[in-house]
Rosetta silent file (secondary structure, phi, psi, omega in degrees, C-alpha in Angstrom):
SEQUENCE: XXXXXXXXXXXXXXXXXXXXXXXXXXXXXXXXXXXXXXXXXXXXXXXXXXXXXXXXXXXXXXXXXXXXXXXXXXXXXXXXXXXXXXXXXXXXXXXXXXXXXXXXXXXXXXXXXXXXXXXXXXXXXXXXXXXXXXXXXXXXXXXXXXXXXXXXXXXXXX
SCORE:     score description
SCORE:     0.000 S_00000001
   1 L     0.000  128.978  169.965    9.223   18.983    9.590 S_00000001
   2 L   -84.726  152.521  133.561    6.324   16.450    9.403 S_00000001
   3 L   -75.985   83.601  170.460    3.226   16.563   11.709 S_00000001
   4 E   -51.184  122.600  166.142    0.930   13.926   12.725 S_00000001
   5 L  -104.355    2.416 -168.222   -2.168   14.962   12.623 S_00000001
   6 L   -67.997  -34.864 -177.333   -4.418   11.628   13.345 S_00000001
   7 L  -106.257   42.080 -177.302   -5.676   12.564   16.920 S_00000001
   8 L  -115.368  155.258 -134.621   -6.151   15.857   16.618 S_00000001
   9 L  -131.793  120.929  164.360  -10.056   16.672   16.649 S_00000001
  10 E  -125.873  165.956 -169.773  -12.189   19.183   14.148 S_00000001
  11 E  -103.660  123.487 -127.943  -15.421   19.903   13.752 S_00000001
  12 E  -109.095  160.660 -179.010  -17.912   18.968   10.789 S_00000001
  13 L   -49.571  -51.293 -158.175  -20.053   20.721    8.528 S_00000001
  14 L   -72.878   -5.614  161.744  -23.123   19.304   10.664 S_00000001
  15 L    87.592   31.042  167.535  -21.062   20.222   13.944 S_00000001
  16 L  -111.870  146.232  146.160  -20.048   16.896   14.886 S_00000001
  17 E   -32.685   97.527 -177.706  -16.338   15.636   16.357 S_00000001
  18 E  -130.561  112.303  169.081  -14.403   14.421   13.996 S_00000001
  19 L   -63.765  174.403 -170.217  -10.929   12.972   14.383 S_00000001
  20 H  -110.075  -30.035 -178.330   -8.430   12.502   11.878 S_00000001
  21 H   -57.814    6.873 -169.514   -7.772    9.206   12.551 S_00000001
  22 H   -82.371  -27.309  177.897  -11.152    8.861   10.563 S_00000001
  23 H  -141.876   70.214  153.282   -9.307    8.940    7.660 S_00000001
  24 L   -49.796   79.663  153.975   -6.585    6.702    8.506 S_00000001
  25 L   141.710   12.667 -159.118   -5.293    5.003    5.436 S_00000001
  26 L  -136.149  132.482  127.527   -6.558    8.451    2.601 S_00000001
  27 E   -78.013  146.341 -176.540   -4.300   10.733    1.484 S_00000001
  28 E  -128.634  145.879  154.816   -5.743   14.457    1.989 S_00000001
  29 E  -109.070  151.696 -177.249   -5.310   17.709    1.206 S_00000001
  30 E  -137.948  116.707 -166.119   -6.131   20.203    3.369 S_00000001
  31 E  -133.611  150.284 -150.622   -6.946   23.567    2.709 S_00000001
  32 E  -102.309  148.344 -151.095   -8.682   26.795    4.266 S_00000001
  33 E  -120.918  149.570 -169.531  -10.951   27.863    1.802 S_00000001
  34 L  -166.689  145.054  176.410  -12.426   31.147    1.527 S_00000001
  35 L  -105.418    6.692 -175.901  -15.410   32.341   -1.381 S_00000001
  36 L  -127.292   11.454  160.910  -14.596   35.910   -2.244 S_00000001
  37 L  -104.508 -175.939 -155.517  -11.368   35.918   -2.644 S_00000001
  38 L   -84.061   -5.101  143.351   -8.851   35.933   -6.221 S_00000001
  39 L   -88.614    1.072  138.829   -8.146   32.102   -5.636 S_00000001
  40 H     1.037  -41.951 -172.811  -11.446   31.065   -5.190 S_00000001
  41 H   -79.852   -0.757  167.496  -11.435   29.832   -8.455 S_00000001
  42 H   -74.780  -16.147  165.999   -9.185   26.912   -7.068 S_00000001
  43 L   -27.625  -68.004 -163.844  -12.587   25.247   -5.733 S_00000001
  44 H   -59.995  -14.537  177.368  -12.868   23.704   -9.426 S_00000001
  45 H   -97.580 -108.713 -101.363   -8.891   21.952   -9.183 S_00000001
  46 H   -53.544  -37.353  178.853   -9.289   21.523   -5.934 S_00000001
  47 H   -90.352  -46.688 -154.169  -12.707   18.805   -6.946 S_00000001
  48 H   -83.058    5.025  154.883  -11.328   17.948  -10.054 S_00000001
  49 H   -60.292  -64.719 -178.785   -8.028   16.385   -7.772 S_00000001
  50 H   -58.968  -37.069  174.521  -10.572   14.482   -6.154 S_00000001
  51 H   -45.541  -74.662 -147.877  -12.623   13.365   -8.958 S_00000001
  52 H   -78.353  -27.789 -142.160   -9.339   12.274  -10.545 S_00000001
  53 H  -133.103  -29.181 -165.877   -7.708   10.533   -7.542 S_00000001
  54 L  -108.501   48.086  155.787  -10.199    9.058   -4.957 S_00000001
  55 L  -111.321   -4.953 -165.457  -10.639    5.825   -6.415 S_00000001
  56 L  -118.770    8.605 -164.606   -7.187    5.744   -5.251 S_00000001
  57 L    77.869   37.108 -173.409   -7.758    6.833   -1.464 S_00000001
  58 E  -136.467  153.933  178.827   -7.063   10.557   -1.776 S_00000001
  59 E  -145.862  143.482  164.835   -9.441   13.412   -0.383 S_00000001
  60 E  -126.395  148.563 -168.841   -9.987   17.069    0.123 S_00000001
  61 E  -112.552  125.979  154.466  -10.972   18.477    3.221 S_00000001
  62 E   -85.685  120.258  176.443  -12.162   22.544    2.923 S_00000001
  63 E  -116.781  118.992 -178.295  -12.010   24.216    6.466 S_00000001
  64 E   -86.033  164.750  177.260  -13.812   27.493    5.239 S_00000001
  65 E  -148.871  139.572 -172.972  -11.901   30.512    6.977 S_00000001
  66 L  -113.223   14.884  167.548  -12.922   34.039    7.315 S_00000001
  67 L   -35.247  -31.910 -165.543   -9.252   35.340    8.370 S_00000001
  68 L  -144.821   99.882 -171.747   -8.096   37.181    5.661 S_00000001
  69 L    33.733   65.318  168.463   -9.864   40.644    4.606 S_00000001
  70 L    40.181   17.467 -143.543  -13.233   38.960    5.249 S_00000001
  71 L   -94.121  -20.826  165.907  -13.110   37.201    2.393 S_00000001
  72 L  -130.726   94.345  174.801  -15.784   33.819    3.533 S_00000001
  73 L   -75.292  -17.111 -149.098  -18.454   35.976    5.108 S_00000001
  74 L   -54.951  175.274  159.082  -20.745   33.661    4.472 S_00000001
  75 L   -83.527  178.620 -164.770  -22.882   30.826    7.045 S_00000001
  76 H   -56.547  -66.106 -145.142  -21.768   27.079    6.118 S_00000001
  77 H   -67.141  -35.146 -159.572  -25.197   26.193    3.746 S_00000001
  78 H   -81.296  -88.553 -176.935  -24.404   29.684    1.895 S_00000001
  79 H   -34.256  -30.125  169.729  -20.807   28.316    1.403 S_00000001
  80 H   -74.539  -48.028 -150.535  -21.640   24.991    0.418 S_00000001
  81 H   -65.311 -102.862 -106.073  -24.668   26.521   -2.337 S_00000001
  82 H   -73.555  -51.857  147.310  -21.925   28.529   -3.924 S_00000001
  83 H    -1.028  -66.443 -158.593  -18.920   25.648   -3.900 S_00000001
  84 H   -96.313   25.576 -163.862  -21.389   23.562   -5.955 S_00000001
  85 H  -113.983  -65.569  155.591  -23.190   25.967   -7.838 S_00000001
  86 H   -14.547  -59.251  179.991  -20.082   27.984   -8.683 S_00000001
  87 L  -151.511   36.275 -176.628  -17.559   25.327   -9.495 S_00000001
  88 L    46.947   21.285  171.238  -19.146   21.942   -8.725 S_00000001
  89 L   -72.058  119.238  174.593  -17.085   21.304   -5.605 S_00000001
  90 L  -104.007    1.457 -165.561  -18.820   18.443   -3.379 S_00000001
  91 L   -86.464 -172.222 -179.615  -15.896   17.686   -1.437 S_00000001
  92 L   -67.110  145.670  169.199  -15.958   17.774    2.226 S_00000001
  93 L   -98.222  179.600 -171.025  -16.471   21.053    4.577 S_00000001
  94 E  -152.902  159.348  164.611  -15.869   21.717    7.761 S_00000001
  95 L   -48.571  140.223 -165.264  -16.697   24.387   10.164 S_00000001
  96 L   -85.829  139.975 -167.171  -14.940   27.492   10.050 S_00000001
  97 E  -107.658 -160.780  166.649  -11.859   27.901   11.405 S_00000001
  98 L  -145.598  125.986  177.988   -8.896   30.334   12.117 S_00000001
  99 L  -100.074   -1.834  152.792   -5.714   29.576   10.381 S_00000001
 100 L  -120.588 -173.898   62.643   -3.688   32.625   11.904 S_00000001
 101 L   144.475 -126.507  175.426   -2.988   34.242   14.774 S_00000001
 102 L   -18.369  103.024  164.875   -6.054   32.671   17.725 S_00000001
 103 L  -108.973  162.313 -176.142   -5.636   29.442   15.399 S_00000001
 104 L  -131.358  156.141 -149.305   -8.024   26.718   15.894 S_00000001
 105 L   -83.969  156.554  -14.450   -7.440   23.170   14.666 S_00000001
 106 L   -59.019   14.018 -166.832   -6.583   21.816   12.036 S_00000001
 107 L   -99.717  -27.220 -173.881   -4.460   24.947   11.947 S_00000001
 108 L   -89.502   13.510  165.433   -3.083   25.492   14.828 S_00000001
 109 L  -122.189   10.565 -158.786   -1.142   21.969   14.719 S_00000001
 110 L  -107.823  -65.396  178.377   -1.058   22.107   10.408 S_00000001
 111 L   -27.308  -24.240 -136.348    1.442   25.659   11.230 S_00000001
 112 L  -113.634    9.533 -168.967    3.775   23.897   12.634 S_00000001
 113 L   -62.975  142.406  172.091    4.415   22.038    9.168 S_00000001
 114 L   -73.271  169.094  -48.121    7.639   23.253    7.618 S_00000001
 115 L   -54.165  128.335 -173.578    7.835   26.258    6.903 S_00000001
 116 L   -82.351  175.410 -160.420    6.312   26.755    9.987 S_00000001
 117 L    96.380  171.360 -152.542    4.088   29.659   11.066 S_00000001
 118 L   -60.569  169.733  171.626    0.628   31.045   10.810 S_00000001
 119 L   -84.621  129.348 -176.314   -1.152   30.454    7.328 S_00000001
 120 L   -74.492  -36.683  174.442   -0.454   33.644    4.941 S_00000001
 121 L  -161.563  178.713  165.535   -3.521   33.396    3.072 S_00000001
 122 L   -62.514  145.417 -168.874   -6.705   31.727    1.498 S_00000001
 123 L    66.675   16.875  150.728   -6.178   28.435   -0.109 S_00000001
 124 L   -35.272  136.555 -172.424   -2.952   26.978    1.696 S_00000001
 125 E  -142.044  131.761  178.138   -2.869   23.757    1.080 S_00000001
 126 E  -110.476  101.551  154.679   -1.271   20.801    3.672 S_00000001
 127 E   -74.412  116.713 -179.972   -0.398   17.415    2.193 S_00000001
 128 E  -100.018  150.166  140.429   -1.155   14.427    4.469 S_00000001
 129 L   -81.046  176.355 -164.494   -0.260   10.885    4.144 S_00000001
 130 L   -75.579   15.903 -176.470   -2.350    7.799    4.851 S_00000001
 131 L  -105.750  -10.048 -157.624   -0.458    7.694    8.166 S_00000001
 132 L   102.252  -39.581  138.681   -1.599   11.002    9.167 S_00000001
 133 E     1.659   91.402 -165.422    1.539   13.053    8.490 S_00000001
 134 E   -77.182   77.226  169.947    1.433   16.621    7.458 S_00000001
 135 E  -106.588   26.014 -175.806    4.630   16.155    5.037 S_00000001
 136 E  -154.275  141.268  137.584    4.307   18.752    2.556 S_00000001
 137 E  -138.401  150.980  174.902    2.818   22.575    2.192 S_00000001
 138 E  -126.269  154.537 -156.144    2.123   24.902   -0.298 S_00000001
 139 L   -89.015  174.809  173.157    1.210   28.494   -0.404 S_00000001
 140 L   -39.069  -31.424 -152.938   -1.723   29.961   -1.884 S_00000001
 141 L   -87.385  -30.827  174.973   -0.313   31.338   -5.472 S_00000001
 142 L   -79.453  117.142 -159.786    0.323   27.250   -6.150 S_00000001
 143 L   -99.726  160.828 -169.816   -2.445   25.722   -7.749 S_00000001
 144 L   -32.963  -38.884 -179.095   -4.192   22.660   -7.276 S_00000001
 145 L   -83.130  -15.099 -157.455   -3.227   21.201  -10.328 S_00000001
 146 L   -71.690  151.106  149.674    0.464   22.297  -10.790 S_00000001
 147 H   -12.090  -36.694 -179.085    2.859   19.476  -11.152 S_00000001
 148 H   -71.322  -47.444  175.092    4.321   20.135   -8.051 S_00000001
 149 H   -81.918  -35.252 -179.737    1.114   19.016   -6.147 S_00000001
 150 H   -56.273  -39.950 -148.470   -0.103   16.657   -8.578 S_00000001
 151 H   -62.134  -49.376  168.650    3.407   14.719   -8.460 S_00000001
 152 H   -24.645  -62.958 -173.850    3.286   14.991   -4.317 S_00000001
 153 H   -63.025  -61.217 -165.069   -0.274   13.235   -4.126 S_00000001
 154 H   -67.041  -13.794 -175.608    0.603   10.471   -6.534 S_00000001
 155 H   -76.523  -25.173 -167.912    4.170    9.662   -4.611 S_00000001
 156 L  -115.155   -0.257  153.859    2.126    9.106   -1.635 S_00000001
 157 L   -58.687  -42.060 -161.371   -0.671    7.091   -3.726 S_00000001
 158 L  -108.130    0.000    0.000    1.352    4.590   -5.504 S_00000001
């Protein structure tokens, strides 16, 4: 099942409103992010998707999340330092959220994405389309880069 996600409202690193319709016409991925845990190391696909793509209208959004065995203890500026220091990731953060159980947006309308239900772990990843559409997710263990996600982003590119 796809979601629309354009009017649903999150919050920015800097703690402003931000709507989805903001990026009305970009495909995104969107994924909760986390810095001590054993995919952490997708930060570096996760930028070099963007890098390679957003000349084309494609973006990733990071919602850090501290859900799962404490794993992003950190305050935002601590989480951004280690992102770029770590693996060069610049793309955009967001405030931290909760992608199970109390979920707070984008997660608690991104669950409802097929297969629906809470997020299982760090680095879930939600494909949107430029309409705002949630029409694809993948679990944690699938990395940024795999074919499967690469092919997904460019079908909704071209």
């Amino acid at each position: 099942m796809s979601v629309n996600i354009s009017k649903v409202t999150v919050l920015s690193f800097d703690n402003q409103k931000i709507t989805f319709d903001h990026f009305k016409g970009d495909v995104l991925l969107i994924v909760n992010v986390a810095s001590k845990c054993g995919f952490t190391k997708q930060y570096e696909a996760l930028q070099n998707l963007q890098d390679k793509y957003e000349s084309k209208g494609f973006r990733v959004l990071g919602f850090p999340c501290n859900d799962f065995g404490n794993q992003e203890p950190g305050d935002l500026e601590q989480i951004k330092e280690f992102c770029a220091v770590s693996f060069g990731a610049s793309f955009q953060l967001f405030q931290k959220v909760h992608a199970k159980g109390n979920t707070t947006e984008p997660f608690t309308t991104l669950n409802k994405v097929s297969p629906a239900g809470d997020v299982e772990w760090n680095f879930e990843k939600f494909l949107v389309n430029r309409e705002g559409e949630a029409v694809a997710r993948f679990k944690s263990s699938i990395e940024p880069n795999s074919l499967e996600i690469t092919r997904s982003i460019e079908d909704l590119l071209t």
